[in-house]
NUBA-786443 format. One line per 3 residues: number of its first residue (from 1); their letters; for each residue x, z, y of C-alpha. Coordinates in pm, 1 decimal. Layout:
REM NUBA-786443
NUM> A> X Z Y ~ ...
***
This chain:
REM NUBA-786443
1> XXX> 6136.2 3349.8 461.7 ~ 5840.9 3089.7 610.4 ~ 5703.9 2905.2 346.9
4> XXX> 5711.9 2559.6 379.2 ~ 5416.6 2301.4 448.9 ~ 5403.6 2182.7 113.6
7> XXX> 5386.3 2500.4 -29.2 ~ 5137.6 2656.1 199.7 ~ 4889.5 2341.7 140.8
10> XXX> 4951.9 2421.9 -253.8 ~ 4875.3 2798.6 -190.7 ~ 4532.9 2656.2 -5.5
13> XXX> 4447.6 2418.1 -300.2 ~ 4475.2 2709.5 -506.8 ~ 4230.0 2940.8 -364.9
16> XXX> 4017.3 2598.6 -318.1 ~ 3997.9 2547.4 -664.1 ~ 3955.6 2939.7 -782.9
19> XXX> 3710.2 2981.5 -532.0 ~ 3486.1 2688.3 -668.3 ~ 3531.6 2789.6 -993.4
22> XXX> 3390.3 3173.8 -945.5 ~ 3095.1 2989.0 -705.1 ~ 3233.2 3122.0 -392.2
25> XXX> 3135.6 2913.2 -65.1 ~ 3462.2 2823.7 137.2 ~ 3341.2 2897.0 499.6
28> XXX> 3485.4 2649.9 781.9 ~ 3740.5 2845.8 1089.7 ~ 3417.6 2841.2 1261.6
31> XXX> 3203.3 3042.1 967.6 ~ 3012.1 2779.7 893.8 ~ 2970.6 2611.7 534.0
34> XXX> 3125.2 2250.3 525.3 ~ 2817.1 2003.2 528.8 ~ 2758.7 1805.5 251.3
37> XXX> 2825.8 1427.2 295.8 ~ 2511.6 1260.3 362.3 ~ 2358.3 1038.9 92.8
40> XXX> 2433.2 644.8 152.2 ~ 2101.2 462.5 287.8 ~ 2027.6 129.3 55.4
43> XXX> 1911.4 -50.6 344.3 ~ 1787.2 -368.2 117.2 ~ 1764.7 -756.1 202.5
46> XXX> 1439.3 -949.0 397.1 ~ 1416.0 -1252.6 158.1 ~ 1313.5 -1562.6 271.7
49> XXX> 1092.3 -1797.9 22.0 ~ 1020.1 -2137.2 167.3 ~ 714.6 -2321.0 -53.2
52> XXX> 718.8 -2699.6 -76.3 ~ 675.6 -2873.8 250.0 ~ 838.3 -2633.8 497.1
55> XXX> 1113.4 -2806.7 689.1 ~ 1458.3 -2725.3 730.4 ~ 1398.0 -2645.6 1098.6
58> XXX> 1071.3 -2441.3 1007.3 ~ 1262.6 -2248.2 795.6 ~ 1538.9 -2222.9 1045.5
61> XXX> 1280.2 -2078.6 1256.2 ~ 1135.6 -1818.2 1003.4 ~ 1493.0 -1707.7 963.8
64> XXX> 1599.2 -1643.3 1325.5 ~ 1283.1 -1485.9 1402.9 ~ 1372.2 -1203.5 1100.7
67> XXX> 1702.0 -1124.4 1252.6 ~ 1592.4 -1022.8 1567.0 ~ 1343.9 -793.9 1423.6
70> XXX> 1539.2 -630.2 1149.3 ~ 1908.8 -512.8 1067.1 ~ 1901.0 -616.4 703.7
73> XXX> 2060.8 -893.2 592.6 ~ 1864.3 -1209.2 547.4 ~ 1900.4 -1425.2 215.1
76> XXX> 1703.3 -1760.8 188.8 ~ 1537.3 -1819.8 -185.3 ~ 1540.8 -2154.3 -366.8
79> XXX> 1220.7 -2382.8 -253.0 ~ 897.7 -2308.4 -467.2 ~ 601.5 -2480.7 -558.9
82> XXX> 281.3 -2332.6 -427.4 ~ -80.6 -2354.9 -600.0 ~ -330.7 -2491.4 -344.8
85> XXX> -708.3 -2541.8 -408.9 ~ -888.6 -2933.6 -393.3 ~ -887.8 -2889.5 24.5
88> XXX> -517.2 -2853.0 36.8 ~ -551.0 -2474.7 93.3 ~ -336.8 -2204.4 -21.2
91> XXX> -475.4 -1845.2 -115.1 ~ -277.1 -1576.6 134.5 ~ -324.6 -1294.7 -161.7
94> XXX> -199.9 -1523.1 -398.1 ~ 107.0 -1595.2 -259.3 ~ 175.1 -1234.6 -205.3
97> XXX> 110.2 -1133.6 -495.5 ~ 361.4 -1410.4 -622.7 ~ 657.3 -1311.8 -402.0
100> XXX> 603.6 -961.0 -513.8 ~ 585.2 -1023.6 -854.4 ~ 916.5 -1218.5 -813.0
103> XXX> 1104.0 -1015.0 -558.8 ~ 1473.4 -879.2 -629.3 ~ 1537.0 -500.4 -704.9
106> XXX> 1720.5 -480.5 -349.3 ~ 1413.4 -633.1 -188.4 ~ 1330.9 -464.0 180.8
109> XXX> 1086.8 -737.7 289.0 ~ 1003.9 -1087.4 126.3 ~ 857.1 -1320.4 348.8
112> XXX> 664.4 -1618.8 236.5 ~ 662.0 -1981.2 428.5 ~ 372.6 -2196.1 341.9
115> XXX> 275.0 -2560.8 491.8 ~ -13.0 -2593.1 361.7 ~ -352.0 -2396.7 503.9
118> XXX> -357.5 -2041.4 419.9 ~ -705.6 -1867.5 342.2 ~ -774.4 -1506.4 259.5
121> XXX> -1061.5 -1422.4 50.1 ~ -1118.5 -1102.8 313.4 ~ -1105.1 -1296.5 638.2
124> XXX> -1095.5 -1683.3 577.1 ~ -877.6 -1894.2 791.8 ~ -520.8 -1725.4 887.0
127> XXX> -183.3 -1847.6 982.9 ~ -5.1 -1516.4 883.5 ~ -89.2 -1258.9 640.4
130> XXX> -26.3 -906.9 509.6 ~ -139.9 -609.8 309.2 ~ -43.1 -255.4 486.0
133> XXX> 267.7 -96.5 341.1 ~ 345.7 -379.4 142.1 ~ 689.1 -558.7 116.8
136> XXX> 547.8 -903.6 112.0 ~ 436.1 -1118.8 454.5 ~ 348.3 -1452.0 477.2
139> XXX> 313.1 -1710.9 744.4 ~ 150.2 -2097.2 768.6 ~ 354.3 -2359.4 974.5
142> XXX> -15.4 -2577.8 1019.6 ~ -328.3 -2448.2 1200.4 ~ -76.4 -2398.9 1523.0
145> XXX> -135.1 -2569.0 1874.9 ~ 128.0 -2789.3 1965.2 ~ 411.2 -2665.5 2260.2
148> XXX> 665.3 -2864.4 2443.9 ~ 990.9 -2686.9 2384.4 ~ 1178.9 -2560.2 2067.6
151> XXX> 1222.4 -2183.9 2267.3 ~ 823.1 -2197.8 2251.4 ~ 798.8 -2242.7 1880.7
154> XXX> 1082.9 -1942.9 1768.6 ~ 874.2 -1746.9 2023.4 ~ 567.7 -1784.1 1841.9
157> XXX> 741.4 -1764.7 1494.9 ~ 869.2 -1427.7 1570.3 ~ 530.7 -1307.3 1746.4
160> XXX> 379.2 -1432.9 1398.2 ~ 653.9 -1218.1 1185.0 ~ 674.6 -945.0 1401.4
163> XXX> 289.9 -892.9 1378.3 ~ 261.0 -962.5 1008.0 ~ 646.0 -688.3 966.9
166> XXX> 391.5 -448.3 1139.4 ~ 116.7 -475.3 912.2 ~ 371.8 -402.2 565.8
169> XXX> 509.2 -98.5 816.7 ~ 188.4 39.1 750.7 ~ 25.5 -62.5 1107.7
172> XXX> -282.8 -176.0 1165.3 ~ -430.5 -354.7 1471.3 ~ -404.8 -203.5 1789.3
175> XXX> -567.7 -217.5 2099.7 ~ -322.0 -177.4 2338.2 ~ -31.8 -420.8 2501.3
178> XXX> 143.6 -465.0 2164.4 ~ 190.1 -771.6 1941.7 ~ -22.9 -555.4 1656.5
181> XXX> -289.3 -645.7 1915.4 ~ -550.5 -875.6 1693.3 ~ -581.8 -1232.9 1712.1
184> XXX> -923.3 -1489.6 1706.7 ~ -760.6 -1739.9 1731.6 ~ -395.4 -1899.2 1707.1
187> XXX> -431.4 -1988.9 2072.4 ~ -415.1 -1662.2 2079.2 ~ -73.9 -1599.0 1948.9
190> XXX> 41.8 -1724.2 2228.1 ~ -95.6 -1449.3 2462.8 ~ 70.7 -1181.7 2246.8
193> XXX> 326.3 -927.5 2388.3 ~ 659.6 -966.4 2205.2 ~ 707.9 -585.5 2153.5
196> XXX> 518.5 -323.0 1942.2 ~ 345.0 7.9 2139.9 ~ 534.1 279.3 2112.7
199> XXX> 307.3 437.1 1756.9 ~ 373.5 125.5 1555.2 ~ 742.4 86.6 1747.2
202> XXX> 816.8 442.6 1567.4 ~ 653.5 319.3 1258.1 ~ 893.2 40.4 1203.0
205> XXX> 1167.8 217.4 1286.4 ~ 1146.3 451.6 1042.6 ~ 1053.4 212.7 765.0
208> XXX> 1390.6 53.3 870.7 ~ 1598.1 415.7 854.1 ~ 1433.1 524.8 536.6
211> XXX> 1580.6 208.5 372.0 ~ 1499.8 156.4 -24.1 ~ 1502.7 504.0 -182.8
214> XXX> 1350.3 721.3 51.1 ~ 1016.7 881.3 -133.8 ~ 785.5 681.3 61.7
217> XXX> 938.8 367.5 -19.0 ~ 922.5 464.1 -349.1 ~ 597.7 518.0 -376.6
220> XXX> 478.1 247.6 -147.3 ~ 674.5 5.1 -466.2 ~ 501.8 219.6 -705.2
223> XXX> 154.0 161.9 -601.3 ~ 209.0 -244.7 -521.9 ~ 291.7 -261.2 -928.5
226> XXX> -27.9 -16.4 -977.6 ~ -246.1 -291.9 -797.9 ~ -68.2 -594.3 -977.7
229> XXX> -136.5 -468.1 -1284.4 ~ 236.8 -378.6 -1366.0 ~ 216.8 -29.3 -1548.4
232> XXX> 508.6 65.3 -1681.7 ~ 668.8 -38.2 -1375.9 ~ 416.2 178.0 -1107.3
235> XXX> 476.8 476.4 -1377.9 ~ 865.4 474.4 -1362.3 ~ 849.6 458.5 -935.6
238> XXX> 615.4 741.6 -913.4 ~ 837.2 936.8 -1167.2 ~ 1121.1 833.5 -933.6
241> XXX> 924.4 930.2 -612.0 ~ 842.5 1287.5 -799.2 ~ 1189.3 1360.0 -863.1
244> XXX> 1204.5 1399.9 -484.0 ~ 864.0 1561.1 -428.4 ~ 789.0 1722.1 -770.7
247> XXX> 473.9 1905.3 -556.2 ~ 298.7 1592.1 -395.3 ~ -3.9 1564.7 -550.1
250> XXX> -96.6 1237.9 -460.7 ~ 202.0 1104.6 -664.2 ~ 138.8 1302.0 -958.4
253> XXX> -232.3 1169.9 -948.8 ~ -112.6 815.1 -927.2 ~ 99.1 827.6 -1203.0
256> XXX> -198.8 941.3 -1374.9 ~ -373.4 658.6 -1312.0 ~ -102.5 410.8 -1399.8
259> XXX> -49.8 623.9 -1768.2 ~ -381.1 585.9 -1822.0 ~ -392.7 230.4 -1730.7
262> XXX> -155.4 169.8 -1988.2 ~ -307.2 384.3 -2262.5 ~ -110.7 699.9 -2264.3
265> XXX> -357.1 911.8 -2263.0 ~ -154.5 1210.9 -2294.8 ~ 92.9 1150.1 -2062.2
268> XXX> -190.2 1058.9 -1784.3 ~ -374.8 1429.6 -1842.2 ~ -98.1 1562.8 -1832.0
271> XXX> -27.7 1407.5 -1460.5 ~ -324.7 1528.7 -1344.3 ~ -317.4 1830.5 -1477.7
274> XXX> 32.6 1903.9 -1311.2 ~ -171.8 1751.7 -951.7 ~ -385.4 2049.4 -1004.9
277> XXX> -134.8 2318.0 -1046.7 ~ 8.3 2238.5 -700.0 ~ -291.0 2165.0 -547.2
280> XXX> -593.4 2340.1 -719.0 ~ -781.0 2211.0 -396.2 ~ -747.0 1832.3 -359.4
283> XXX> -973.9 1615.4 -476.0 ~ -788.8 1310.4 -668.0 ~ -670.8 1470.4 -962.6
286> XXX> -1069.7 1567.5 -1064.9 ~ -1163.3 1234.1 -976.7 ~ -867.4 1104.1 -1271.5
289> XXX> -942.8 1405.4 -1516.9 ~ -1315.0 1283.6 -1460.8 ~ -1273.4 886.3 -1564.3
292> XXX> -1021.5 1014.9 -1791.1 ~ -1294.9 1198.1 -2019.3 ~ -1592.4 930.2 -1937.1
295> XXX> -1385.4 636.9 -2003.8 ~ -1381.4 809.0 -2403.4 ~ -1101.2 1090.2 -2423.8
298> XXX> -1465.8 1362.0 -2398.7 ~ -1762.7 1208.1 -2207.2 ~ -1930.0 1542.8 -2219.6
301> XXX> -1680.2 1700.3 -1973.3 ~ -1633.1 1430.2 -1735.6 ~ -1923.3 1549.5 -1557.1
304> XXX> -1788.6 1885.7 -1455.6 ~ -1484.3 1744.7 -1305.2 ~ -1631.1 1461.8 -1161.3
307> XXX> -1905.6 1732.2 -952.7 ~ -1539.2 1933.2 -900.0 ~ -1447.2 1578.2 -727.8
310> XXX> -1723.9 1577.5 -526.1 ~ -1726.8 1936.7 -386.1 ~ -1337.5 1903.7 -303.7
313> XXX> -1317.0 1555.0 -95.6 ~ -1350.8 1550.1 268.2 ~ -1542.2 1266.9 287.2
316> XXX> -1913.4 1309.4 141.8 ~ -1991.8 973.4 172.9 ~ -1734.4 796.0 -24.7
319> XXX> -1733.6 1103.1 -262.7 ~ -2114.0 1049.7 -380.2 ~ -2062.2 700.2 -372.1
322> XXX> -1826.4 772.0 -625.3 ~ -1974.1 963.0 -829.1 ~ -2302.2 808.2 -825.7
325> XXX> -2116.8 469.9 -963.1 ~ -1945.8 659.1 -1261.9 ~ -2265.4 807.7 -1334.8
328> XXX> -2490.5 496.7 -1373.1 ~ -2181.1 264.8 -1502.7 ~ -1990.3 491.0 -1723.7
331> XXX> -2178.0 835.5 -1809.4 ~ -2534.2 632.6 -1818.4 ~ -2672.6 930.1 -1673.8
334> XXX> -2880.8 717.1 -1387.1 ~ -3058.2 1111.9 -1276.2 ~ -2762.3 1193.1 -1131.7
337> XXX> -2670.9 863.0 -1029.8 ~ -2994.1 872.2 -809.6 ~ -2909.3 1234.2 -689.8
340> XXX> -2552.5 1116.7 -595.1 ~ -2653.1 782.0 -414.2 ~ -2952.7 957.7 -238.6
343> XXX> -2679.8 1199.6 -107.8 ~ -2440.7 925.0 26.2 ~ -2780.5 778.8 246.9
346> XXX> -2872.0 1138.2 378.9 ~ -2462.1 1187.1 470.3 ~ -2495.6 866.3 686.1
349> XXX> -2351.2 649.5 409.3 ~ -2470.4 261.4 423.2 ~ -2293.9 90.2 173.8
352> XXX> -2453.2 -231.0 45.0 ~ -2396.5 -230.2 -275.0 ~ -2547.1 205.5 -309.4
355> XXX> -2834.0 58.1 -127.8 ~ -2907.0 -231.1 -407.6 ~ -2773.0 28.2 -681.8
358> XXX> -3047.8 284.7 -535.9 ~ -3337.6 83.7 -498.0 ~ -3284.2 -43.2 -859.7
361> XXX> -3324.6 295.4 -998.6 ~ -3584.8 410.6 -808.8 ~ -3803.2 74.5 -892.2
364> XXX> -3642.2 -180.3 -1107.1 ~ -3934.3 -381.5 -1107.1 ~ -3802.2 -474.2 -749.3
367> XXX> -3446.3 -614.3 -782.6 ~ -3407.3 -825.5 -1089.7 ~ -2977.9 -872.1 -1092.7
370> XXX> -2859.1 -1143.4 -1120.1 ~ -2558.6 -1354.1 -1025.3 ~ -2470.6 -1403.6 -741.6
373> XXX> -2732.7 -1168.6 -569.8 ~ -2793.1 -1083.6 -166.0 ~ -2983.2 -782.2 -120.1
376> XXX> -3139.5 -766.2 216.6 ~ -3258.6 -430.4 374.6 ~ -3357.0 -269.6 641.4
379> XXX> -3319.3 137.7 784.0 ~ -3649.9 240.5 937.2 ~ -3750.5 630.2 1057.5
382> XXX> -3893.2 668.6 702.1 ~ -3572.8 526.7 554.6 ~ -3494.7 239.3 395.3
385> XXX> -3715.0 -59.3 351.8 ~ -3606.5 -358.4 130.2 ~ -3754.9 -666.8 307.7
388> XXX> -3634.8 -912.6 94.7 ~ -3435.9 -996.4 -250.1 ~ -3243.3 -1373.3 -273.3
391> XX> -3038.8 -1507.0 -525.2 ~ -2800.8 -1850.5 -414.8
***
């Protein structure tokens, strides 16, 4: 006699449920495995953050320009009040590092909307700004050449947005037909493309796909709270971030850096330590175990990790620089600190600041530091030649 539906879909429940239980993988008609439901993206929200003085149509602006460039929702923030200096200018690092500060667990992008001037301590003058592979971009509705139409103005807006999205993507300027291409002037804003090249088109797009809890996100949210001072915070991303990639050593170094930051000393050799055992090789978790032991833990083995450091980076130059700063700063040790700089000038190294640290040691009688100094030299055949010490 035929069984009947309902009793053959019991019967299949059945050896479902035994077969789980003994560990047994339940192979499709086809012989292959059923695949596993793919984790849901958090694809976040691009908040909006208008600063006294920004108009409701400038605003309108900001916000139509964002939806054509991204999928995320778009959520506009109460009004704030923004600092600005005696000229009426506005610092483009400070009102990053505000928004970020600020910004909602869910955030994907914040953008910032100034009226007032924006300056940035790095480049002066700018109507939009942004650090690379960081959430938060912000734009200036002054410094901008008038245009006739309102189409002309949402086309510049979302030049201005899409070139300052690019930047937190982790692009930098590009010289190709592509609205990363750099700007002198905002005139020039105007002769921008309104599409990205096809590198930093790729790069957006997969900032957009990896959403909020890919690794990489995690880790680029981890090391914004390591550079705003916010250690606890950094420490808990890059634990997240190394619960996905327990072997990158880069993570494990910068959670190091964050533990120590926040005094657990412990904890922090113990990050680097675990960098090393997955990559005896790479150079950043010396460099940590190194300021680790100068900064007090056991200043009389800093050195031998620090010359570990040195031997294991691929770039020389910054490596002695390095090194040659720790030694003279932290280890007082100003022989090596000498040997080290002397080494970034024969690797082609020209930093300003090795060159002023160098000639000090070799004749303090000819620098005398003070605040605020300008060292002025010059690179001959026989090497380098100070012409000239000022102080303003």
């Amino acid at each position: 006699m035929a069984q009947s539906h309902s009793a053959k879909r019991l019967a299949a429940r059945r050896l479902a449920a035994g077969a789980l239980l003994l560990g047994v993988a339940l192979l499709t008609p086809a012989g292959r495995a059923p695949a596993p439901e793919a984790p849901l993206i958090r694809e976040g929200v691009v908040y909006v953050v208008p600063f006294q003085g920004v108009t409701a149509a400038e605003l309108q602006r900001a916000v139509w320009a964002l939806r054509t460039q991204l999928p995320q929702p778009v959520q506009v923030l109460p009004t704030r009040e923004v600092a600005a200096s005696t000229a009426g200018e506005v610092s483009a690092e400070g009102v990053l590092d505000a928004l970020l500060r600020d910004a909602p667990d869910d955030t994907f992008r914040i953008l910032g909307v100034v009226h007032a001037p924006l300056v940035s301590e790095a480049l002066g003058p700018v109507v939009g700004y942004a650090r690379r592979s960081e959430r938060a971009l912000v734009y200036s509705t002054t410094r901008l050449p008038g245009v006739a139409t309102e189409a002309a103005r949402r086309r510049r807006v979302r030049r201005i947005i899409a070139h300052e999205l690019g930047h937190t993507f982790g692009a930098g300027h590009c010289d190709v037909k592509c609205v990363m291409h750099s700007t002198e002037t905002a005139t020039d804003i105007d002769l921008l493309p309104d599409h990205y090249c096809a590198e930093h088109r790729a790069q957006a797009r997969a900032a957009v796909q990896q959403g909020l809890d890919h690794p990489d996100a995690v880790a680029a949210r981890a090391a914004e709270q390591l550079r705003l001072g916010a250690w606890q915070p950094a420490a808990r991303l890059y634990r997240e971030a190394l619960g996905t990639r327990p072997d990158d050593v880069r993570l494990h170094t910068s959670l190091g850096v964050a533990l120590m930051a926040d005094g657990q000393i412990t904890a922090a050799r113990e990050a680097f330590e675990a960098g090393l055992h997955f990559a005896p090789q790479a150079a950043q978790p010396y460099y940590g175990l190194a300021v680790l032991y100068a900064a007090g833990l056991a200043p009389g083995r800093a050195a031998a990790f620090l010359e570990a450091a040195v031997t294991r980076d691929a770039n020389a130059v910054r490596a002695h620089r390095a090194a040659g700063i720790l030694y003279q700063d932290v280890l007082r040790n100003d022989a090596r600190a000498v040997r080290h700089y002397e080494a970034h000038v024969q690797k082609g190294g020209r930093d300003p600041e090795v060159i002023a640290r160098l000639t000090y040691l070799i004749s303090p009688a000819m620098l005398t530091f003070q605040e605020p100094e300008v060292v002025v030299a010059r690179w001959t055949a026989a090497g380098l030649m100070v012409a000239r010490a000022t102080w303003e």
